[in-house]
N, C-alpha and C positions, 0 to 999 in steps of 0.2 A: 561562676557561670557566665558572669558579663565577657570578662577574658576570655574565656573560651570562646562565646560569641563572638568577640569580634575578631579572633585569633581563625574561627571560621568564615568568617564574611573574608578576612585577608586573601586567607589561601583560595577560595575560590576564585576572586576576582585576581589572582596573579595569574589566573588559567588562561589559557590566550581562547579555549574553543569556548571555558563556561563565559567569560565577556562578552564573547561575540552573540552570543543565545538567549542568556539567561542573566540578570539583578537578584543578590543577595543586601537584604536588609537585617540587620540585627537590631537598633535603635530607631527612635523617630521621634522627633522634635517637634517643630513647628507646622512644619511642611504635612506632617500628618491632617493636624485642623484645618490646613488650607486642599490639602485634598478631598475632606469629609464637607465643606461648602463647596467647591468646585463639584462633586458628584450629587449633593442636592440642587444645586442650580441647575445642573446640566440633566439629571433627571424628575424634575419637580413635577409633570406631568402625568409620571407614573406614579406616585408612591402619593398623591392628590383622589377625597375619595367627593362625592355628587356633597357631600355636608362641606366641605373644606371649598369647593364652591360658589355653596349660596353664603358663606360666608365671606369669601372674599367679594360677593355684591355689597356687602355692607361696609367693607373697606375702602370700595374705590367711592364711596359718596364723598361730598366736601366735609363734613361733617367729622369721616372714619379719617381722612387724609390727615384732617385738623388732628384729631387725638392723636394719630400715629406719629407725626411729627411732633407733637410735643412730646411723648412718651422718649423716643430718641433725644429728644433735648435733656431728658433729665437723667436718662443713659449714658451720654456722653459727657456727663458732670459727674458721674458717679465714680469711686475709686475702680472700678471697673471697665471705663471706658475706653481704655488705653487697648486693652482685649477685643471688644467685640464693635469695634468703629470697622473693620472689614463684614463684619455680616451686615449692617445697618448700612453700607455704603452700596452694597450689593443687593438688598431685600429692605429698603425702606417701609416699608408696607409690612415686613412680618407676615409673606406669600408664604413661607418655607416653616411658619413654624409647627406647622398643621403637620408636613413630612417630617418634622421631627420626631414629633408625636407618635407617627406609623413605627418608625425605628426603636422608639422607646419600647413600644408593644412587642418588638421582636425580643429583646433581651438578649441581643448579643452579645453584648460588653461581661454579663454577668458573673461568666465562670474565666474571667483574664483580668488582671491589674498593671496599670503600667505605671512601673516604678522607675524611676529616673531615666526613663526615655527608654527603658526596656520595658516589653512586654510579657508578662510571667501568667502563668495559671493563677488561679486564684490562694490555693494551698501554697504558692511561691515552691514549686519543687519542680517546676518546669519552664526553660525559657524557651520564648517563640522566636525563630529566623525565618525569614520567609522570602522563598524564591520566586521571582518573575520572569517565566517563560518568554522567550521572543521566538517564538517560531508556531505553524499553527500544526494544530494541534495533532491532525492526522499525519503529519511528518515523521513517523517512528524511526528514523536512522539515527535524527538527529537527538530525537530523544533518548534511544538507546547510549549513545555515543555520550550522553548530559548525563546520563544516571552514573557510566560508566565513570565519570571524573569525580563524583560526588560521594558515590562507594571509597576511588580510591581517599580523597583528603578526606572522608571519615574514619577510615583504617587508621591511618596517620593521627588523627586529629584524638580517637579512643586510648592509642600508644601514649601518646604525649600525658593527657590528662587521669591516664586511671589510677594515679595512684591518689586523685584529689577525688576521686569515687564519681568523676563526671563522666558522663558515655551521653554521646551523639549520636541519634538516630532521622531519619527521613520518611513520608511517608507523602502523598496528593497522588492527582487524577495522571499524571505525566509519570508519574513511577510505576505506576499502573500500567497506563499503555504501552509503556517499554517493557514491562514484565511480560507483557499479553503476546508483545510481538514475537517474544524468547521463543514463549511456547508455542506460540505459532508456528516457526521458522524450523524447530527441534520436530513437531510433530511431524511438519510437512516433509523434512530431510529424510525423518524415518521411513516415511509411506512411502514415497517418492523411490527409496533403496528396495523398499520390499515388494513395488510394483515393478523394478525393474528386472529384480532373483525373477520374480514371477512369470515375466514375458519371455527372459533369457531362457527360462529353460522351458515355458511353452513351444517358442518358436523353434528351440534345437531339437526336441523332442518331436515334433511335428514333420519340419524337415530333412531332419537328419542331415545337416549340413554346416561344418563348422563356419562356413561364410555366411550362412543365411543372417543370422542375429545380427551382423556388421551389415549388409544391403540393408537390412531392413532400420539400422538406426539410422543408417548417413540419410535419408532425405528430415528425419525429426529431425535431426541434431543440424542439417542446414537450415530449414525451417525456422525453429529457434534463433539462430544465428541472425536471417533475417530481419525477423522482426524486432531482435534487440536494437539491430542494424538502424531500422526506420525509427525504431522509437526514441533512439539516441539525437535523432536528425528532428523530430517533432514535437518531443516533449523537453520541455525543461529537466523534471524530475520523472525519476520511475522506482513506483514499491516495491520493495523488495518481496513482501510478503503476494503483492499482486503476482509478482514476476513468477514467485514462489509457487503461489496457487495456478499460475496458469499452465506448472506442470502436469497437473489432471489431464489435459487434453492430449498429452501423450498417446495415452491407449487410444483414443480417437487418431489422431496423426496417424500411429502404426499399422491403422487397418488399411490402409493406401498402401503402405510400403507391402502388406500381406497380400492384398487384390495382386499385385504385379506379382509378387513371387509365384505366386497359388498359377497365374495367369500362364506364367512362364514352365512350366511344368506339362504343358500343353501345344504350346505353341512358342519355336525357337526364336525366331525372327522378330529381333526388337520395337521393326517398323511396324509389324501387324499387330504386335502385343499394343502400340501405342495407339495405332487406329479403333483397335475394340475396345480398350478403355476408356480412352482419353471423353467419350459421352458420357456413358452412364460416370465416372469416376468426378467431372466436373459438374454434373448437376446435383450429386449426391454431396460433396463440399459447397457449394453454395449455401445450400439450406443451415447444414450445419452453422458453419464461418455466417452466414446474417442471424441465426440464433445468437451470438457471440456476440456481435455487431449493436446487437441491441441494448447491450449493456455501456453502448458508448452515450445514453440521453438519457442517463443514470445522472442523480446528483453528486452524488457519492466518488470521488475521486481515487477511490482505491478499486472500486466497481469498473471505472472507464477505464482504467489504465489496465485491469482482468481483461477486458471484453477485446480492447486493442491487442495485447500481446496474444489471446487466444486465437483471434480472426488473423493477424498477421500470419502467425505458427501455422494455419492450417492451411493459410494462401499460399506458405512457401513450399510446405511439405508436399500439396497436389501437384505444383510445379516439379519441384524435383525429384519427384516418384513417376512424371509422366516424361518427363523429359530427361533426366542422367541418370534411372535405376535401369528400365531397359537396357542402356547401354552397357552398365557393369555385370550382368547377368552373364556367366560363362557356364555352361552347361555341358556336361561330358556324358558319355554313353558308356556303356560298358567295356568297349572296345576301346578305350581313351579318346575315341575322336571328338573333336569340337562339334555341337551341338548345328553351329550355323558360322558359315565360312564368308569370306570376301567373294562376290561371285561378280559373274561379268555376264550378263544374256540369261543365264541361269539358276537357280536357285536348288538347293540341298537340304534335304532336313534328313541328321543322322536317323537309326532307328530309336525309336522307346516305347515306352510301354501304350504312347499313343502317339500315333504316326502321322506326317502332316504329307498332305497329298494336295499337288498344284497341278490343277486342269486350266486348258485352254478352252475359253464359251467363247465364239464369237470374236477373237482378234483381244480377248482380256484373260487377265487371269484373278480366277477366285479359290477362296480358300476353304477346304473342305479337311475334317477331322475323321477317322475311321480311329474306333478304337478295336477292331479285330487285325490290321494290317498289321504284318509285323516287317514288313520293308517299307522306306519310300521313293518315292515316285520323283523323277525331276519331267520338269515342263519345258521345253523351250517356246 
């Protein structure tokens, strides 16, 4: 099992992405005891209880100092001294032995043995390797992409040894999170597919128009664009799983691109379609997009980076629903003619099922709807 260990600590560390990320240990020496004082030093404050102290009042007198110091005198004559002259050089006083004491109560050590610098269960039927993550923690790409290398050289690593009845397994909180993301990423893919069946064939259904469903994605699908756009430009990193959840907002997006269509069915003339929505259309995404917004003073970095990508999407999409759907909009009659022509002085709206009629008030012209007219009317 030692071999094997350290035949996997190799493989790993030949990895050029697990190097960069992640430390595999299999053995530990010395460097072990000098970490287990470095981490009572550096945490002695914590693991110190109100008895630990008033005892050390007793320590700092002349009196405690006197015995302390000669207790080390006879420490460091002892066959032993050669060992523990780093804890006595670093805790003269015996501060830390009280924190030992807390750790003894925990009983950690109890079910592992460490046998010639390896560390085993206690039954000796399991050896421990232990990985040290370098990345934090909510970074799931990077963790997906570290599991992925550690799957592969355990395949490899089970091949090699099965015939000595050894198998390598993995398990911790980073195995996890990568697992979590899987299904994340796999559920969101699904819904994401079946809300899209769903809108497709709501909106053809609705319209009856094999272009309608293609109007109505191009302002989402710029939108999106967008904000990937800016968030390339302002973030270092972006979640996938964020980026992923912030296709929810779609069905929000899409009712923009539906107001225009719905709007256009009514009134040909791009310019007017944009003057009656462009109000009520921008104070209705406001609201929305700062609900979003609000998730940007979130602590949570996968929260901000949702709230950005959703407020971005829905700042592009009112944009390019108010400004370049109108203009794709070709509407025919039943006679083939175009809906609304190039004009010069004058203005034409073919017939439909509601007729657009331009009167002159006063030296202007306003727009009025009759839905019994079945011709229309030009104004000069």
């Amino acid at each position: 099992m030692m071999a094997c260990a350290d035949r996997l600590v190799e493989l790993l560390e030949a990895d050029t992405l697990f190097h960069r990320w992640a430390q595999a240990e299999a053995s530990f020496g010395s460097e072990l005891v000098d970490d287990m004082r470095a981490f009572l030093q550096g945490h002695l404050p914590l693991l110190l209880t109100e008895a630990d102290y008033a005892r050390m009042d007793t320590l700092l007198t002349r009196q405690g100092i006197a015995r302390a110091m000669e207790s080390n005198y006879r420490r460091l004559l002892s066959p032993v001294g050669g060992f523990i002259d780093e804890y006595i050089y670093d805790d003269p006083l015996g501060l830390s032995f009280g924190a030992l004491g807390k750790l003894q109560e925990l009983n950690i050590g109890g079910n592992y043995t460490l046998f010639d610098d390896y560390l085993f269960s206690k039954d000796m039927t399991t050896l421990m390797v232990f990985i040290s993550p370098r990345y934090e923690s909510s970074d799931t790409g990077i963790g997906d992409r570290l599991v992925e290398r550690i799957e592969a050289v355990l395949a490899g690593l089970n091949a090699e040894y099965a015939a000595q009845g050894i198998s390598a397994d993995y398990f911790g909180a980073p195995a996890v999170a990568a697992y979590n993301a899987r299904q994340i990423k796999h559920d969101m893919m699904l819904t994401l597919n079946i809300a899209i069946l769903v809108i497709v064939v709501f909106i053809t259904l609705s319209f009856r128009n094999k272009l309608s469903v293609l109007l109505a994605l191009i302002p989402v699908a710029l939108g999106g664009l967008l904000a990937l756009a800016v968030m390339s430009l302002v973030c270092h990193t972006i979640s996938a799983i964020a980026v992923g959840a912030g296709t929810v907002v779609m069905g929000i997006a899409l009712s923009y691109s539906i107001h225009i269509l719905c709007h256009a069915n009514h009134c040909h003339d791009p310019r007017q379609i944009i003057r009656d929505l462009a109000y009520p259309l921008t104070i209705g995404s406001i609201t929305t997009i700062g609900a979003f917004a609000g998730l940007l003073f979130t602590d949570s970095q996968l929260l901000r980076d949702f709230g950005l990508f959703a407020s971005l999407t829905l700042v592009g999409t009112t944009l390019f629903s108010l400004v370049l759907l109108p203009h794709l909009i070709r509407k025919e009659d039943r006679g083939g003619r175009p809906c609304w022509k190039a004009w010069s002085g004058s203005r034409v709206c073919a017939p439909t099922a509601t007729a657009c009629r331009w009167r002159r008030y006063s030296g202007s012209r306003r727009y009025a709807s009759s839905s019994s007219t079945a011709s229309a009317s030009t104004a000069t």
